[in-house]
N, CA, C and O atoms as a GROMACS GRO file, in nm:
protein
  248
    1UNK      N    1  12.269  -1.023  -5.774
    1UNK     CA    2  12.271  -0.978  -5.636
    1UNK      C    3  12.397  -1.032  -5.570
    1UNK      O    4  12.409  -1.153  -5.589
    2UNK      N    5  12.491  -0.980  -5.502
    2UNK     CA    6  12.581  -0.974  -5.448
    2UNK      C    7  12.548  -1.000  -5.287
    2UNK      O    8  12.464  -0.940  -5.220
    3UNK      N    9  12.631  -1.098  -5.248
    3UNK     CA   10  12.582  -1.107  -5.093
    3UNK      C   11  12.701  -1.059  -5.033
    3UNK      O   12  12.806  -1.048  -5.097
    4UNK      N   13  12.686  -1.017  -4.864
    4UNK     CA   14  12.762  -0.994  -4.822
    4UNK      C   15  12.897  -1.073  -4.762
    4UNK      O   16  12.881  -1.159  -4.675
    5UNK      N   17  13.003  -1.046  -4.801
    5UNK     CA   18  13.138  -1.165  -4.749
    5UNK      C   19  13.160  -1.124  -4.637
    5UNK      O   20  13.171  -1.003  -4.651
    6UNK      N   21  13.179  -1.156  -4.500
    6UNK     CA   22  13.268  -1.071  -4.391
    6UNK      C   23  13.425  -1.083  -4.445
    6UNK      O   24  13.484  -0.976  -4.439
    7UNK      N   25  13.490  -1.174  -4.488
    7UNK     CA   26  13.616  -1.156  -4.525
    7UNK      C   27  13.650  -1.103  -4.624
    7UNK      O   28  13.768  -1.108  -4.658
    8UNK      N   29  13.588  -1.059  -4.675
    8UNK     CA   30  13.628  -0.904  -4.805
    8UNK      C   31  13.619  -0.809  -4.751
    8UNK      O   32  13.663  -0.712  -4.813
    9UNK      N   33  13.556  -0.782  -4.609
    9UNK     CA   34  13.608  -0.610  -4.520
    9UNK      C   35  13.760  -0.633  -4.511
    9UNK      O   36  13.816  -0.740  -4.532
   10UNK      N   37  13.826  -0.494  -4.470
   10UNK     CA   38  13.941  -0.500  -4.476
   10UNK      C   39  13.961  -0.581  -4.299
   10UNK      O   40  13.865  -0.616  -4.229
   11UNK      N   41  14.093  -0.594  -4.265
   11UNK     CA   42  14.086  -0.658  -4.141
   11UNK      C   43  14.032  -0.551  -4.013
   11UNK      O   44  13.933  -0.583  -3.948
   12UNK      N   45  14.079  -0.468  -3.995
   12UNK     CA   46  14.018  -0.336  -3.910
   12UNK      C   47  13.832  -0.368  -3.837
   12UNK      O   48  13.794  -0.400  -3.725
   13UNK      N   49  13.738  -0.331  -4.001
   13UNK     CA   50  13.649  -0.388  -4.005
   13UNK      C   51  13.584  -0.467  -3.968
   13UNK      O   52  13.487  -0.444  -3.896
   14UNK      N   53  13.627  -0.614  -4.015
   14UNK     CA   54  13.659  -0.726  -3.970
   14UNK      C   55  13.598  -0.746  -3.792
   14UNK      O   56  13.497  -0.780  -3.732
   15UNK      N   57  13.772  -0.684  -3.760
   15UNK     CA   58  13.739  -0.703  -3.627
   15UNK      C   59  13.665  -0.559  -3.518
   15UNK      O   60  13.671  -0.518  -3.402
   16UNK      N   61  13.607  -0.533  -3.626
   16UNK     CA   62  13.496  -0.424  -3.537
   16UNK      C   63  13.385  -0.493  -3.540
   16UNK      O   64  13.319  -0.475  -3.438
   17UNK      N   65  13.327  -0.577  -3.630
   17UNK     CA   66  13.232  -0.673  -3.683
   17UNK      C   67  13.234  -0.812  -3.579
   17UNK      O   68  13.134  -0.881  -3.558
   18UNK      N   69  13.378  -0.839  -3.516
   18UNK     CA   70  13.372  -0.973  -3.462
   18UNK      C   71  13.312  -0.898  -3.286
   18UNK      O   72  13.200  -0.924  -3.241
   19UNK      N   73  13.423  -0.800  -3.207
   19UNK     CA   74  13.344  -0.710  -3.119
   19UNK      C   75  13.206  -0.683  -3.112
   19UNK      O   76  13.141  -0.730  -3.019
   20UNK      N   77  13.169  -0.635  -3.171
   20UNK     CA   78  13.002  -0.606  -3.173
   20UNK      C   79  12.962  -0.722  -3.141
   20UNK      O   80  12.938  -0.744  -3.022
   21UNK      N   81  12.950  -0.800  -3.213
   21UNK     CA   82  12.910  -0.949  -3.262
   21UNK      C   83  12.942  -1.036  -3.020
   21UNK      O   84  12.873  -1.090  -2.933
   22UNK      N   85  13.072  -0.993  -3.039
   22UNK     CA   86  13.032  -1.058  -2.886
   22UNK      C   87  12.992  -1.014  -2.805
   22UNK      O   88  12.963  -1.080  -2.705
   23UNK      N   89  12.968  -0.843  -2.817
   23UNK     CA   90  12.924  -0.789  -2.692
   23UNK      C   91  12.772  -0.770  -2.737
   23UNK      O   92  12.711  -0.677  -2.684
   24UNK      N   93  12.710  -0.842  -2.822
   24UNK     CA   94  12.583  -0.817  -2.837
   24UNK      C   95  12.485  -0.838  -2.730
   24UNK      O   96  12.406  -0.763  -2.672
   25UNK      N   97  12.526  -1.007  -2.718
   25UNK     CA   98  12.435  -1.072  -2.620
   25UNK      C   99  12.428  -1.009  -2.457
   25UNK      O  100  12.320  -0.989  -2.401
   26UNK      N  101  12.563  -0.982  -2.391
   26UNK     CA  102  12.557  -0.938  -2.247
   26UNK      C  103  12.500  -0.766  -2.271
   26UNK      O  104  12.486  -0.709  -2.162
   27UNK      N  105  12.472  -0.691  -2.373
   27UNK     CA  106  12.392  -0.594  -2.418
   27UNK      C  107  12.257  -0.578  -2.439
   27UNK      O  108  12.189  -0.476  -2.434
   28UNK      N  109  12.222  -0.708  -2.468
   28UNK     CA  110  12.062  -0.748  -2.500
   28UNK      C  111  12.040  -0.798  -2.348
   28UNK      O  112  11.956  -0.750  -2.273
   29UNK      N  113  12.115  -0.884  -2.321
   29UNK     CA  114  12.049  -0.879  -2.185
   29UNK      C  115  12.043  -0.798  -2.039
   29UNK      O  116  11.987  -0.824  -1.933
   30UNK      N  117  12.117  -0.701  -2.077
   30UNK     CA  118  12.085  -0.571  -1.975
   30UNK      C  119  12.028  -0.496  -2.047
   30UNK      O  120  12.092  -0.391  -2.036
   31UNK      N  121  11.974  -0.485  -2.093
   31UNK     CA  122  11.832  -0.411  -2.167
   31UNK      C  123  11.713  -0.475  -2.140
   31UNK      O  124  11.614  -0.414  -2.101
   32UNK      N  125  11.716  -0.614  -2.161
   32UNK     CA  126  11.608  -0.690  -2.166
   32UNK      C  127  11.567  -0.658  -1.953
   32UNK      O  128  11.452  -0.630  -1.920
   33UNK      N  129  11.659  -0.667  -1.865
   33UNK     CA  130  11.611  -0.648  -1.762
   33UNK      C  131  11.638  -0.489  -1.750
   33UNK      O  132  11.617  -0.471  -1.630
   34UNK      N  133  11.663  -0.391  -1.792
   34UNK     CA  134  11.620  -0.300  -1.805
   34UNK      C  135  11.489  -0.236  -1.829
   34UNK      O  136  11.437  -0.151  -1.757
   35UNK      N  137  11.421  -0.303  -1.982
   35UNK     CA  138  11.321  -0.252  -2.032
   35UNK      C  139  11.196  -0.329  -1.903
   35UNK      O  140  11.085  -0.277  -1.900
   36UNK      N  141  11.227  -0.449  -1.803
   36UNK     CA  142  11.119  -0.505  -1.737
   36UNK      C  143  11.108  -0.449  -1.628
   36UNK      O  144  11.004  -0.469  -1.565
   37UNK      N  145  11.214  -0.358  -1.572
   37UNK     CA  146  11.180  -0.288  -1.473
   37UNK      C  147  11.136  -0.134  -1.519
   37UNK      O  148  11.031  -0.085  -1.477
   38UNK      N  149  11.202  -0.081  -1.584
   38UNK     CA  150  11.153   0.057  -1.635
   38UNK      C  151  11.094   0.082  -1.780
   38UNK      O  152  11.163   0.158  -1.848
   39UNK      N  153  10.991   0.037  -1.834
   39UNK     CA  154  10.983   0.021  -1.919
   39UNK      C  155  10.966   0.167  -2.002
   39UNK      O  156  10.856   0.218  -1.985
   40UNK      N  157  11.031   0.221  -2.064
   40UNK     CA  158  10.988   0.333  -2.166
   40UNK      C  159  10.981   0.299  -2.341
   40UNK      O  160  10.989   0.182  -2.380
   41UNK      N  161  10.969   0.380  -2.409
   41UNK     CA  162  10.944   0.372  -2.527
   41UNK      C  163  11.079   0.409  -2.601
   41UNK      O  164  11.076   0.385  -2.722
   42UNK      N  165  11.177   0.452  -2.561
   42UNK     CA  166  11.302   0.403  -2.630
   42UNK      C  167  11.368   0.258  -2.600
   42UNK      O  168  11.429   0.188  -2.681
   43UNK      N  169  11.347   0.236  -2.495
   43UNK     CA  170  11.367   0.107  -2.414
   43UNK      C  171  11.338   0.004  -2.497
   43UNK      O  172  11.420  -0.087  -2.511
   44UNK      N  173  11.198   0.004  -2.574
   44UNK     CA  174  11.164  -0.104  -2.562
   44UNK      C  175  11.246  -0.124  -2.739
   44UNK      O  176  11.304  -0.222  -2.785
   45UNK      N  177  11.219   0.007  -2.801
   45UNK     CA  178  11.252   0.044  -2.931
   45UNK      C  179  11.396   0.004  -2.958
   45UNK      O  180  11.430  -0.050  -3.064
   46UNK      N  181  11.492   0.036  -2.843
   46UNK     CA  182  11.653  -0.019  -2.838
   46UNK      C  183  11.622  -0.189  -2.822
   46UNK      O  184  11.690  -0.253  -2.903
   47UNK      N  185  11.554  -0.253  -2.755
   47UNK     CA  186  11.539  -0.384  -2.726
   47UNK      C  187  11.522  -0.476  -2.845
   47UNK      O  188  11.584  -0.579  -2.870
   48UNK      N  189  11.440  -0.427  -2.904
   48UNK     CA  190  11.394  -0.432  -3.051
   48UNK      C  191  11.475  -0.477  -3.155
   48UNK      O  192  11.477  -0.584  -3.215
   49UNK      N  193  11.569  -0.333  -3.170
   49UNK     CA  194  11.715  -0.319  -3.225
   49UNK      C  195  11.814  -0.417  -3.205
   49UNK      O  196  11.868  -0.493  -3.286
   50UNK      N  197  11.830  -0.403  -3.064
   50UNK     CA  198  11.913  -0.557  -3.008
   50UNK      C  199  11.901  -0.672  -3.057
   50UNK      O  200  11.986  -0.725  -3.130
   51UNK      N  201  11.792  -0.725  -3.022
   51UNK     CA  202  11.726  -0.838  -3.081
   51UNK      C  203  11.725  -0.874  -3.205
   51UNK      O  204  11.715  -0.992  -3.240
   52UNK      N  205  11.735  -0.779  -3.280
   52UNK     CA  206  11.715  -0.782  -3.439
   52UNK      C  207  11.870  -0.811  -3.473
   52UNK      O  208  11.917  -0.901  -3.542
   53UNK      N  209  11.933  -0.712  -3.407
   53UNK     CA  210  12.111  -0.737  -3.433
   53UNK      C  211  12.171  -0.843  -3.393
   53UNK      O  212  12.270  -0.886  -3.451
   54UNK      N  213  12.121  -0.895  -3.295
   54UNK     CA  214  12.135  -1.037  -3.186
   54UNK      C  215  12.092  -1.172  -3.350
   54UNK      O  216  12.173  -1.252  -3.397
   55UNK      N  217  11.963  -1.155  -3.390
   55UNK     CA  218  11.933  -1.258  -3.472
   55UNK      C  219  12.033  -1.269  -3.595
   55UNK      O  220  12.078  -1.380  -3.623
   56UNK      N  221  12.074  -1.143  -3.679
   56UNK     CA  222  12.101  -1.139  -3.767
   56UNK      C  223  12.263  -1.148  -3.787
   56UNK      O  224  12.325  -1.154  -3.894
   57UNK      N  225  12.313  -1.149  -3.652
   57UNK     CA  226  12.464  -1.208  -3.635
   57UNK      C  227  12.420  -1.399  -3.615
   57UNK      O  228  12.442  -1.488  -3.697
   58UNK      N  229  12.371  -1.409  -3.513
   58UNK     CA  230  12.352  -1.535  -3.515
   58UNK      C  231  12.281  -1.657  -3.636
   58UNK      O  232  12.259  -1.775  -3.610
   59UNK      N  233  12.260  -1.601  -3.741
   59UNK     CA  234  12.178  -1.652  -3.845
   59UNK      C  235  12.308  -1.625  -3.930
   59UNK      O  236  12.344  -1.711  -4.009
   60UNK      N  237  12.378  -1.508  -3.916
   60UNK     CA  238  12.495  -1.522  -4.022
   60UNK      C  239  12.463  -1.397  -4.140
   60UNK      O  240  12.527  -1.395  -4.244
   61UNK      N  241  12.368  -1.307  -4.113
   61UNK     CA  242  12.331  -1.258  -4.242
   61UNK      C  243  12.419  -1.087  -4.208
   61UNK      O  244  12.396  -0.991  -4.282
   62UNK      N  245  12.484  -1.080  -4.128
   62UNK     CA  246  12.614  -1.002  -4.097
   62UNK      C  247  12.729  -1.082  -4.066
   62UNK      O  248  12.837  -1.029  -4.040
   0.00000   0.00000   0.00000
């Protein structure tokens, strides 16, 4: 099994990977007060998503 390197993307990549990665959090959290005032069912489903993308940068496993 092969894990993933971030520094074996090419640099481009790279820094599309480091972007995401910072605009995650001020993204999760206008959602998060999004989904508490209007709550719908994509809402909560994008929140979800966030969160999941939020953990899995911060844990390192992207």
């Amino acid at each position: 099994m092969s894990r993933f390197y971030r520094y074996r993307l090419p640099p481009w990549a790279r820094n599309c990977l480091i972007i995401i990665e910072k605009c995650t959090l001020p993204i999760l959290i206008f959602q998060l007060i999004r989904t508490l005032f209007f709550p719908t069912t994509l809402d909560v489903v994008l929140l979800g998503l966030l969160v999941l993308l939020f953990i899995a940068f911060h844990q390192r496993w992207i």
